[in-house]
N, C-alpha and C positions, 0 to 999 in steps of 0.2 A: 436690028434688034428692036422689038416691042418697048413700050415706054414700060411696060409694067419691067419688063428683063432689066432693062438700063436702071429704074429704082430698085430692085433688089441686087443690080449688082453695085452699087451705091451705098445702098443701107450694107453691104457684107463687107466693102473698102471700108466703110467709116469703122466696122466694127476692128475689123483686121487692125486698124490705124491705131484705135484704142486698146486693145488687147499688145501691142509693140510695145506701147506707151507703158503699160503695166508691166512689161516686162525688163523694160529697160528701168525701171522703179525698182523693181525685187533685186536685178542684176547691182546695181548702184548701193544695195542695203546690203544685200550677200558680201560685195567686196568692202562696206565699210567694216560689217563686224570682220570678217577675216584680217584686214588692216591692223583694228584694233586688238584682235590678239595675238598673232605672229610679231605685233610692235612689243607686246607687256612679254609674251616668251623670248624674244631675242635681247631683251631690255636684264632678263633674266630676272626680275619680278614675280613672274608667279603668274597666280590669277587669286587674289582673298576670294573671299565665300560669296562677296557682294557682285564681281565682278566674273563669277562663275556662275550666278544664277542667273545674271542679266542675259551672261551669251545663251543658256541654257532654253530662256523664253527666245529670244531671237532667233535660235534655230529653231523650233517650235512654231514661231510665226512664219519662217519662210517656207519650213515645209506645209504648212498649211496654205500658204498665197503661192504657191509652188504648183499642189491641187487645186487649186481655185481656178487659177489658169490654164492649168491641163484640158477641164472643164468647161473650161469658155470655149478653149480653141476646138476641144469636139464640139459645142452646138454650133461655132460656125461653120468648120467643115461638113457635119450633116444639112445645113443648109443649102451648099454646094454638091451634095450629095456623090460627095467622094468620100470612098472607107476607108478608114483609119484602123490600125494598130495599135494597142497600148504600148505607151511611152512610161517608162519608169524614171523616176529621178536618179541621176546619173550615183550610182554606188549602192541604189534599193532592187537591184534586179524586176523582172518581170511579175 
């Protein structure tokens, strides 16, 4: 392998590494809001208006870092120059 091949495939490990990283971030946010409202619905609480707008941005933000990452992991697979498929968010279809 060329020194140039071994740093790009280096610089694509680091990225790949980062992008897991982010994802195990999103994954750890997804399950805390779900947490916390499967706790206030089993609790039989409710959800007040404060606490229905809060979840309302946090899905809002996951699905936005949800895209973000979609995005990421296509520019590194086109670097690799292996095609891809669109990938929907599990419950958004195609």
């Amino acid at each position: 392998m060329s020194a140039l091949a071994e740093s790009a495939a280096q610089q694509l490990g680091r990225e790949l590494l980062q992008l897991y990283d982010e994802l195990t971030e999103l994954h750890a946010g997804s399950a805390f809001v779900m947490q916390a409202l499967a706790s206030a619905l089993v609790k039989g609480e409710g959800l007040d208006d404060r606490s229905a707008t809060g979840a309302v941005f946090c899905v809002r933000w996951l699905e936005d870092r949800a895209s973000e990452l979609e995005r990421q992991l296509k520019d590194i697979l086109s670097q690799t120059h292996v095609p891809t498929r669109s990938v929907a968010p599990p419950g958004r279809g195609v």
